[in-house]
N, C-alpha and C positions, 0 to 999 in steps of 0.2 A: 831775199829782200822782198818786200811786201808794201806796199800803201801808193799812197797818190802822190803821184810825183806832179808840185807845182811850182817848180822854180822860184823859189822865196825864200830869201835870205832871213831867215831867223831873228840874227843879231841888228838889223837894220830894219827888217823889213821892207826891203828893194826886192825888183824882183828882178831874177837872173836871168839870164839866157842860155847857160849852159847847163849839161846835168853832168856828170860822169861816174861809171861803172867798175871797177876793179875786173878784168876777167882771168888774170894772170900775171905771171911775173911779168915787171915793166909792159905791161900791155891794158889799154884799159877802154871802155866803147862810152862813147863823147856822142851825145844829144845836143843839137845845136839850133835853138830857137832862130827864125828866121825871119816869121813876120806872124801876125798872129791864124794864117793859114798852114805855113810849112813851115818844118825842123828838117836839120840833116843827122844823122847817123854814122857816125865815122870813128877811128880806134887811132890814139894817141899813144905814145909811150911816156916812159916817168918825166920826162925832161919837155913833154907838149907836143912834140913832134907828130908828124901824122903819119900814121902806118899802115902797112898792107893788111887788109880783111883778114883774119888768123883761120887758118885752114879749121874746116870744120863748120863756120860762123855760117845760116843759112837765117833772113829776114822773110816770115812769110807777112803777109794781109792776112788778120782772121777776121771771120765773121761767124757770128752764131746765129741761126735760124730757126726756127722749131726745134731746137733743141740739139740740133745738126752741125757740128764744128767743120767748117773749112779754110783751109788755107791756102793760097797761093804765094809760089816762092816771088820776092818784091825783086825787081833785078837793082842792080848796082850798074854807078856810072861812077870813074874816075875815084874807085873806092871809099861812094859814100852814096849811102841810099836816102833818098826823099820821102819823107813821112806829111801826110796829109790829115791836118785835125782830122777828119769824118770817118777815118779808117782806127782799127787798132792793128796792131803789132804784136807777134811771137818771136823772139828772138834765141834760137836756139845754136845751141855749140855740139856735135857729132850725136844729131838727134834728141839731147837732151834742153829741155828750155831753161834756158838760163834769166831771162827777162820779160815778160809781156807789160805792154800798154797799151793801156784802152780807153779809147776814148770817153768822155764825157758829156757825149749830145744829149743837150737839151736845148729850150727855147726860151730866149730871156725876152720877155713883150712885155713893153710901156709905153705911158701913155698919157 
């Protein structure tokens, strides 16, 4: 899966606040818009429920600097991690990345 994820409903043109992810059977990872600073990140089953992190599932912070990729693992509270517009995200399943997001800083100035 691949492109920007903007919470926009297509058919309306409303916008959402939620995203969600397939990661497996009945298992699926829920982006959950907050305010327009923080989202949470959290794993629902087919029926909405909200469910335990699925073994494997590591959130780090990436940053790219000179060219230099680092990450740190994002901890979790209460089985759901806090996402900060100014940061991007790796989202990987037993090493392997399953999702990143990245942010989109820029500066909107008027006047």
């Amino acid at each position: 899966m691949s492109g920007i994820l903007d919470f926009t409903d297509t058919s309306s043109g409303e916008t959402l606040n939620k995203f969600t992810f397939r990661v497996d059977v009945d298992c699926n990872l829920r982006i959950e818009v907050l305010n327009n600073s923080v989202a949470r990140l959290y794993f629902i089953n087919d029926a909405g429920q909200k469910v335990d992190i699925p073994h494997g599932i590591v959130v780090y912070t990436a940053d790219v600097m000179a060219d230099v990729k680092r990450c740190v693992v994002q901890p979790h509270v209460n089985q759901e991690f806090i996402l900060g517009w100014t940061d991007s995200y790796e989202i990987t399943r037993y090493k392997s990345v399953m999702l990143n997001i990245q942010t989109m800083r820029q500066w909107n100035i008027t006047s």
